[in-house]
C-alpha positions as CSV (number, residue, x, y, z in Angstrom):
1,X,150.2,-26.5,-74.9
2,X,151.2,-22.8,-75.3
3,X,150.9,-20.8,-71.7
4,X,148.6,-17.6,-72.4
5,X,148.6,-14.0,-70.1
6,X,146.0,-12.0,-68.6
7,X,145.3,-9.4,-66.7
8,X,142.4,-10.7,-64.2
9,X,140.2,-9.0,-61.2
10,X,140.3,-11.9,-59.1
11,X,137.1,-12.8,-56.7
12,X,138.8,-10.3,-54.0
13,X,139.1,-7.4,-55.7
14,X,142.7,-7.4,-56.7
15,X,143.9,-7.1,-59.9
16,X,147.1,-9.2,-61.3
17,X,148.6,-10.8,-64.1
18,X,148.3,-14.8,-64.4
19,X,149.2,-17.4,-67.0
20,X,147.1,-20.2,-68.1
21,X,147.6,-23.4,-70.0
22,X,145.2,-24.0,-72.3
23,X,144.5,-24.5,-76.3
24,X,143.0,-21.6,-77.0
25,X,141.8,-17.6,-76.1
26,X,138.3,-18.9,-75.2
27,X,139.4,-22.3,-73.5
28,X,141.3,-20.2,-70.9
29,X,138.9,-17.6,-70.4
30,X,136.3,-20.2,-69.1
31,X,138.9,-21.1,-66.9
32,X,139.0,-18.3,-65.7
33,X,135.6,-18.0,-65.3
34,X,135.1,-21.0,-63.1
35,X,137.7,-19.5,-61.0
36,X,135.4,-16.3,-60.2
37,X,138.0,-14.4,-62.2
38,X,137.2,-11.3,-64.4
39,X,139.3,-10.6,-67.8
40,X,140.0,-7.6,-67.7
41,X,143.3,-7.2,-70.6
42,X,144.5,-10.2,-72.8
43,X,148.4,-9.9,-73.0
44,X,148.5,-12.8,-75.2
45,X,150.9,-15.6,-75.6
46,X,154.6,-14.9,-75.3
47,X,157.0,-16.6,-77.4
48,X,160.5,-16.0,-77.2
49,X,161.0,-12.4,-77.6
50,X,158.0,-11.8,-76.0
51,X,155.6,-10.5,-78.7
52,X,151.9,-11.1,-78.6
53,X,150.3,-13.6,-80.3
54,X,146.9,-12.6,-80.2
55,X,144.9,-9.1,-78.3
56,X,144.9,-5.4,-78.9
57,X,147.9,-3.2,-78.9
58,X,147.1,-0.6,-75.7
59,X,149.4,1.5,-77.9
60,X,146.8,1.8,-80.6
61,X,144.5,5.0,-80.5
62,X,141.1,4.8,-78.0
63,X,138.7,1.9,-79.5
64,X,135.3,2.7,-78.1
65,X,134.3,-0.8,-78.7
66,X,137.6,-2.4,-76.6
67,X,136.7,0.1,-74.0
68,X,133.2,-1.4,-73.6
69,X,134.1,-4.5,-74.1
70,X,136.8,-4.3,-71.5
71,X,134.1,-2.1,-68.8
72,X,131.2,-4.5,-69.0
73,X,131.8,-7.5,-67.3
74,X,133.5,-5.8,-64.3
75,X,130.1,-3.4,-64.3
76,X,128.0,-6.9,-64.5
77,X,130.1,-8.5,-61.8
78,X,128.6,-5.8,-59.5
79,X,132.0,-3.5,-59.3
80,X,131.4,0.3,-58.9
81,X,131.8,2.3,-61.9
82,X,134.7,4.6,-60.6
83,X,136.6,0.4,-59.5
84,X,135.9,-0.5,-62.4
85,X,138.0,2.5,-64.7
86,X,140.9,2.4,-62.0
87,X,141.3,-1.3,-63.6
88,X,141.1,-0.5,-67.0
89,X,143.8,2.3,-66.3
90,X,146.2,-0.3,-64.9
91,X,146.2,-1.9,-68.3
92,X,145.9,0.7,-71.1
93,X,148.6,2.9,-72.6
94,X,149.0,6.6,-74.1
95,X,145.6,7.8,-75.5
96,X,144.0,5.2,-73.8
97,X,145.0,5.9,-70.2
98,X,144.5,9.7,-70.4
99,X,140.8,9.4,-71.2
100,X,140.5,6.6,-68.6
101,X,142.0,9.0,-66.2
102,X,140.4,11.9,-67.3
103,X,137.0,9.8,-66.8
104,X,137.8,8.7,-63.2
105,X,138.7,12.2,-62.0
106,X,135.2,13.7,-63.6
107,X,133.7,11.2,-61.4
108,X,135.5,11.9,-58.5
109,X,134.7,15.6,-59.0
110,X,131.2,14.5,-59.2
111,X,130.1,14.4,-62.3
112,X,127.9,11.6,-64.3
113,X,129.1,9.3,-66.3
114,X,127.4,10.2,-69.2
115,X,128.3,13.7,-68.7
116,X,132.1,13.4,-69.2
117,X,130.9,10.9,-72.4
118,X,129.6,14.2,-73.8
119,X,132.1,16.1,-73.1
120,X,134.2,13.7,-75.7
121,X,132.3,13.3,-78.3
122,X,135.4,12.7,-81.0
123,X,135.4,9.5,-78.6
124,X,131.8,9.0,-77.6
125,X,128.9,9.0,-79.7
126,X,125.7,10.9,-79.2
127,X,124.1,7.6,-78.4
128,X,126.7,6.1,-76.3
129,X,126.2,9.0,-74.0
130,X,122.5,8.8,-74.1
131,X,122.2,5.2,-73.3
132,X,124.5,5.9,-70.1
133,X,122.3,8.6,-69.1
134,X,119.4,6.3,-69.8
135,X,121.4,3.5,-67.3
136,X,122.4,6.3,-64.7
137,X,118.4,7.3,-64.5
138,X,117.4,3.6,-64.2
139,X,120.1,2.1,-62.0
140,X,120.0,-0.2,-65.2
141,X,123.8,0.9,-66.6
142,X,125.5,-2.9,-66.2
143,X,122.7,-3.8,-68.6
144,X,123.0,-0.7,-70.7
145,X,126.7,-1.3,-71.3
146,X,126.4,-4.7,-71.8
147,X,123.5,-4.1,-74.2
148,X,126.1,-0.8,-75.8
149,X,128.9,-3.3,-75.6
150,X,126.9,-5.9,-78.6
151,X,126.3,-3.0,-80.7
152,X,129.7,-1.9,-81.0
153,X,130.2,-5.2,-81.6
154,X,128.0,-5.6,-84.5
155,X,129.1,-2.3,-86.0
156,X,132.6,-3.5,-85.6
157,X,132.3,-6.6,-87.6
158,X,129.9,-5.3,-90.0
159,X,132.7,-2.3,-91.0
160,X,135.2,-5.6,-90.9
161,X,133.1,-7.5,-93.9
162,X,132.4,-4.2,-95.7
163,X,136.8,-3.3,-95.6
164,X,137.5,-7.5,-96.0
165,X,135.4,-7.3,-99.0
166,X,136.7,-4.7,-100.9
167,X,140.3,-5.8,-100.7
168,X,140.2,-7.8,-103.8
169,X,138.8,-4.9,-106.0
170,X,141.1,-2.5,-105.2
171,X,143.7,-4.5,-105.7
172,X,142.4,-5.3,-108.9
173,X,141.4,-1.5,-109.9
174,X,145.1,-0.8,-108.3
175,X,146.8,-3.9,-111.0
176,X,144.3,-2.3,-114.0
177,X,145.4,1.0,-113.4
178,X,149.6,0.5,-113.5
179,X,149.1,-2.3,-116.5
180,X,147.2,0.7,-118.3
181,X,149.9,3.2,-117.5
182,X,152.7,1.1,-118.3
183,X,151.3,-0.2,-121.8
184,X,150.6,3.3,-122.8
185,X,154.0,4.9,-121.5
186,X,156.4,2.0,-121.9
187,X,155.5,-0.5,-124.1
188,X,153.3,1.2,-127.2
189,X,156.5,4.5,-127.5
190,X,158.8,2.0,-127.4
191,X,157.2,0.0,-130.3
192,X,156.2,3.6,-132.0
193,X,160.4,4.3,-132.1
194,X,160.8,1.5,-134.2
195,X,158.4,2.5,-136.9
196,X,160.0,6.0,-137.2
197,X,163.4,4.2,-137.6
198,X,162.2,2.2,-140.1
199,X,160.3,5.5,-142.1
200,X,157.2,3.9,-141.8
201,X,153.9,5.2,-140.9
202,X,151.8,4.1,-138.7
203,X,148.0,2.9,-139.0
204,X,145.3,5.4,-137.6
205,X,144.8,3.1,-134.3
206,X,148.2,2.9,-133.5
207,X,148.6,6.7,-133.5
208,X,145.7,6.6,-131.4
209,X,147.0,4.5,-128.8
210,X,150.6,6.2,-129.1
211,X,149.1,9.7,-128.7
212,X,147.3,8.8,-125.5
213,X,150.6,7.6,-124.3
214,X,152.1,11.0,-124.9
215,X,149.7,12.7,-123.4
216,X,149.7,10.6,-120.2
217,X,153.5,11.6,-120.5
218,X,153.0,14.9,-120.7
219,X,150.5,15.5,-118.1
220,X,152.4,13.5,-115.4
221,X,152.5,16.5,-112.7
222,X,148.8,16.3,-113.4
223,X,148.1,13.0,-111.6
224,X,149.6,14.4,-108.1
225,X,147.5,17.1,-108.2
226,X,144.4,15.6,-109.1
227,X,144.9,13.2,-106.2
228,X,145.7,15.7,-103.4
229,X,142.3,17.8,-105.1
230,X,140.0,14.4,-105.1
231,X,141.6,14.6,-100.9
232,X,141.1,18.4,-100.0
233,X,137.5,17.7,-101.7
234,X,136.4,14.8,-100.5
235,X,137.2,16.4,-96.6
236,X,135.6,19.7,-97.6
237,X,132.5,17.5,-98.4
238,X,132.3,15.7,-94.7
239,X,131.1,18.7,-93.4
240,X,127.9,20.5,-93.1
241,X,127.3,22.8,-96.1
242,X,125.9,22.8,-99.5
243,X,128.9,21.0,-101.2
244,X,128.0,18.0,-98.4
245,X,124.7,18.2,-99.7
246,X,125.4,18.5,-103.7
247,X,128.2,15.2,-102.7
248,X,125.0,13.2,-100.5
249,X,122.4,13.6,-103.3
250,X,125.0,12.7,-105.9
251,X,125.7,9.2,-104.1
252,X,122.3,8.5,-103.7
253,X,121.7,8.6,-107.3
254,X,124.6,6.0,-108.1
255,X,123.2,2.3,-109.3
256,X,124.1,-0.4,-106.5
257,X,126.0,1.5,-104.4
258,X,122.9,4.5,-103.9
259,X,121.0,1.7,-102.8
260,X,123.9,0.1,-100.3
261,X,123.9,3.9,-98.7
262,X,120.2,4.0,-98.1
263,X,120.4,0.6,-96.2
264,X,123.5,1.4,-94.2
265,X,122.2,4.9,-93.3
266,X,118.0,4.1,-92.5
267,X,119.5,0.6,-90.5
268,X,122.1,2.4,-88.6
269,X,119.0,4.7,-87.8
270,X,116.2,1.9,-86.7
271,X,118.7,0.3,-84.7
272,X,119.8,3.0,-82.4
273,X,116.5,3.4,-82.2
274,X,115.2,0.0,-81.3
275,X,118.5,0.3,-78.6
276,X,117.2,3.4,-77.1
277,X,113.6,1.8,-76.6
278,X,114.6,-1.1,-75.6
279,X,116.1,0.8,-72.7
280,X,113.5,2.6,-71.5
281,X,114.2,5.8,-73.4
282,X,111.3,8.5,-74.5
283,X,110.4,8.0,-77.9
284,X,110.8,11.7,-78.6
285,X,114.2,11.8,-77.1
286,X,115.0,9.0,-78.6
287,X,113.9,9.7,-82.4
288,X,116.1,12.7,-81.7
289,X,119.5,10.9,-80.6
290,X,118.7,8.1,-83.5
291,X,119.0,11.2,-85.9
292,X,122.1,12.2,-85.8
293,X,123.5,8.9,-86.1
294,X,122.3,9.1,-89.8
295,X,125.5,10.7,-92.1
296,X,123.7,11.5,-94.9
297,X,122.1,14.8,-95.0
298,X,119.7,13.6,-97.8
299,X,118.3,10.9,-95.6
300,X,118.7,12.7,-92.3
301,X,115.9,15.6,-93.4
302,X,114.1,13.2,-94.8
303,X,113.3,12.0,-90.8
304,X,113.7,15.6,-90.0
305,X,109.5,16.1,-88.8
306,X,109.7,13.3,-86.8
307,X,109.8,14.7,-83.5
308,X,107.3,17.5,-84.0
309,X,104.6,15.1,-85.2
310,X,105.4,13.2,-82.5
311,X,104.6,15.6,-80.6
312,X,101.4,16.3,-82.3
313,X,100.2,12.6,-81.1
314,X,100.8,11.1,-84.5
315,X,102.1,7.4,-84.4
316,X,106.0,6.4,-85.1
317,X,104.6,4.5,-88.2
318,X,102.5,7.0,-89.7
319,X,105.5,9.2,-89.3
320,X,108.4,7.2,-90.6
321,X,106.0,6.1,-94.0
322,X,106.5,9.4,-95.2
323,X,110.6,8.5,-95.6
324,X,111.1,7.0,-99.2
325,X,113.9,5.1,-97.6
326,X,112.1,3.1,-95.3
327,X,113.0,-0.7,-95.6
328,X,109.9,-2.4,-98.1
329,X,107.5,-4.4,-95.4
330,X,109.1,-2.2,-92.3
331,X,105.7,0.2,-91.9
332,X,103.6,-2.7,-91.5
333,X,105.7,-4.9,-89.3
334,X,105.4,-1.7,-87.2
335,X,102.1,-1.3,-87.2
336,X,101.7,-4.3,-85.7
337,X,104.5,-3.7,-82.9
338,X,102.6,-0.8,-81.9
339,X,99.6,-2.7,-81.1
340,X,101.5,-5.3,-79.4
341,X,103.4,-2.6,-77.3
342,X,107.1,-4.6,-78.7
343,X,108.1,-1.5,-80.7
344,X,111.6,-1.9,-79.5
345,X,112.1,-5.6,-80.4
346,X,110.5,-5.1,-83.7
347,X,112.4,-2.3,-84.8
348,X,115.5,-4.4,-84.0
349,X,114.3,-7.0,-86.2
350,X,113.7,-4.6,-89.0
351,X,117.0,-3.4,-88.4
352,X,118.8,-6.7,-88.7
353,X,116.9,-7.4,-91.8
354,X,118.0,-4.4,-93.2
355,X,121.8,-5.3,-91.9
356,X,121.2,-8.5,-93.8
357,X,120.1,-6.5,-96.8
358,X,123.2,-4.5,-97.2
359,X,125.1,-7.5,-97.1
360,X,123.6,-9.0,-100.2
361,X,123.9,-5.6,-101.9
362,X,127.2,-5.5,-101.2
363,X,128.0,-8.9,-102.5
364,X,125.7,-7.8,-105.5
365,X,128.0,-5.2,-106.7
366,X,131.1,-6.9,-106.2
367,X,130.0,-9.7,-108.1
368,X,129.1,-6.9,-110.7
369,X,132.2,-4.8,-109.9
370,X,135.2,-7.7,-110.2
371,X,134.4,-8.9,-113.8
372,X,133.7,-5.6,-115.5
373,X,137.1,-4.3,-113.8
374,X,138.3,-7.5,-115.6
375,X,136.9,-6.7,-118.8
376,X,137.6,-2.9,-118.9
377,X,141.1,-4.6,-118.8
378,X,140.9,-7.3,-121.5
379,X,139.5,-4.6,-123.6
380,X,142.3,-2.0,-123.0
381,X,144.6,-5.2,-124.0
382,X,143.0,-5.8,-127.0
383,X,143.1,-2.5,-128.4
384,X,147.0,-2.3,-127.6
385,X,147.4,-5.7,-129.6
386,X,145.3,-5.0,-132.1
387,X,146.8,-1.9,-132.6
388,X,150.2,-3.7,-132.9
389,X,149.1,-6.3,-135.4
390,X,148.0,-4.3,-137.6
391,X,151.2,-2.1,-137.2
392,X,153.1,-5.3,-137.8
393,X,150.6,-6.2,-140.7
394,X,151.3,-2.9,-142.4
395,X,155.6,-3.7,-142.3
396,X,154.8,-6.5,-144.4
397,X,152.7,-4.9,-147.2
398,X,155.3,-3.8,-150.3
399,X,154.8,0.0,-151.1
């Protein structure tokens, strides 16, 4: 049975490293458990040269998601906020350690919580911050981190599913592209050099294929540079401007995948919001933070009169139905959450639906995506055969 290590805050208070028999991860953390024992770091099992077998590298850059994963339970298990850093700081590394520190001393100087969150917001999202503002006003924030702490944690796996799942594509677009390069560079000039030796010429479609070849030859240095442009472009475009804009609209209009961004962008939207409500935050406030969580400038103005008619007394419903990206069926299902006073809930279950929704897509244009990758392929194959054959066919007619 292998012997797995953890960094626990026993019953007392006292933090220490301990080893436990047991089959698996989970298996030992109930262990734990029973003992009154809080997991604060797993250190994994060691073998002989003492790697880990399992847990996050502290060496890796700050994970929002670890660190809430890591703060909750200690802030559930009723340990002060300011405790509960000092005992993630015993455990982290680098990056990790100098924001827990840098945390712990704002809040020995005084300062909120969710101050200091703003303060890093390349670490901290707008609605991280709000929620632990929210927590701080209610005495609610074990709750509010815990409820922060299954967010990240469906955000994490959902990014996990989307990366898993294009793997096999690239890989496939990555094959496509070098057989295509090679065919055209290596294998039809090669073939081409023994037609010249022989004085033969070549039919039409084999001086097609050859002269693509020589000008993929001859425009090598192009390649590079078109790359490191697609780069410089593509950054140029994450920010705010009109090329962001012109790049936003442009992905929108694409089959399948304009349709995937929508989802992704209006359900990351409805379920910051149904978090912020859920919580106790203003609805106006909270329409406001649930904004800029949205990336897509497109879809982001198209929520952008939200607040005001809010503030005119119009209903969340009303308002949001004028959005063409609202998920089909949502507007009604909120109608009815409004009269039942469960806005909050609802929007979370329009939210997972939508969630639900992009995973389908996803697998919808995959499905699409794999074969015609593997056509595009066959085809180019076929013309460089075909080419050949009748190359070879030509050698054998008497002139």
């Amino acid at each position: 049975m292998p012997k797995l290590r953890y960094t626990i805050l026993t019953a007392t208070g006292v933090t220490k490293e301990v080893s436990i028999d047991a089959i698996d991860d989970a298996t030992a953390r109930r262990q734990l458990r029973r003992q009154g024992s809080i997991v604060v770091h797993a250190l994994g099992e060691a073998g002989a040269n003492g790697k880990r077998r399992f847990g996050l590298s502290h060496s890796q850059r700050f994970d929002v998601y670890t660190f809430a994963n890591r703060l909750s339970p200690l802030l559930s298990a009723g340990i002060p906020l300011e405790h509960g850093l000092a005992v993630l700081e015993e455990g982290c590394k680098d990056e990790e350690r100098n924001i827990v520190l840098k945390l712990r001393r704002g809040l020995h100087e005084g300062k909120k919580f969710s101050q200091l969150t703003r303060e890093m917001p390349e670490y901290f999202s707008p609605l991280f911050s709000g929620l632990i503002e929210t927590g701080e006003e209610s005495g609610c924030l074990p709750e509010v981190t815990r409820e922060l702490r299954r967010f990240l944690k469906e955000s994490k796996e959902f990014r996990e599913f989307v990366l898993t799942s294009s793997i096999y594509p690239a890989i496939v677009i990555s094959v496509t592209f070098l057989v295509v390069v090679l065919l055209f560079t290596v294998f039809i000039p090669r073939f081409a050099k023994i037609f010249e030796e022989l004085g033969r010429e070549m039919p039409f479609l084999t001086r097609s294929m050859l002269g693509v070849g020589n000008l993929m030859q001859s425009v090598w240095w192009l390649w590079p540079l078109l790359i490191a442009g697609g780069i410089i472009l593509y950054r140029r475009s994450q920010r705010a401007g009109r090329l962001k804009a012109a790049k936003d609209r442009f992905l929108l209009r694409l089959p399948l995948l304009g349709g995937i961004i929508v989802a992704v962008q209006t359900g990351r939207f409805l379920r910051t919001l149904s978090i912020m409500v859920k919580n106790h935050v203003q609805l106006l406030p909270a329409v406001r933070i649930s904004r800029k969580v949205i990336e897509n400038d497109v879809i982001r103005e198209s929520f952008a009169s939200v607040e005001e008619r809010l503030r005119g007394g119009s209903r969340l419903s009303v308002i949001l139905s004028a959005s063409p990206y609202m998920p089909p069926g949502s507007i009604a299902m909120l109608k009815i959450a409004e009269e039942s006073g469960e806005i909050g809930e609802m929007l979370e279950r329009i939210a997972e639906e939508s969630e639900e929704d992009i995973r389908v897509r996803v697998k919808r244009l995959l499905a699409f995506l794999e074969p015609g990758i593997i056509l595009l392929l066959a085809g180019v194959v076929l013309l460089v055969v075909l080419s050949i054959f009748l190359a070879i066919m030509d050698m054998n007619v008497i002139k």
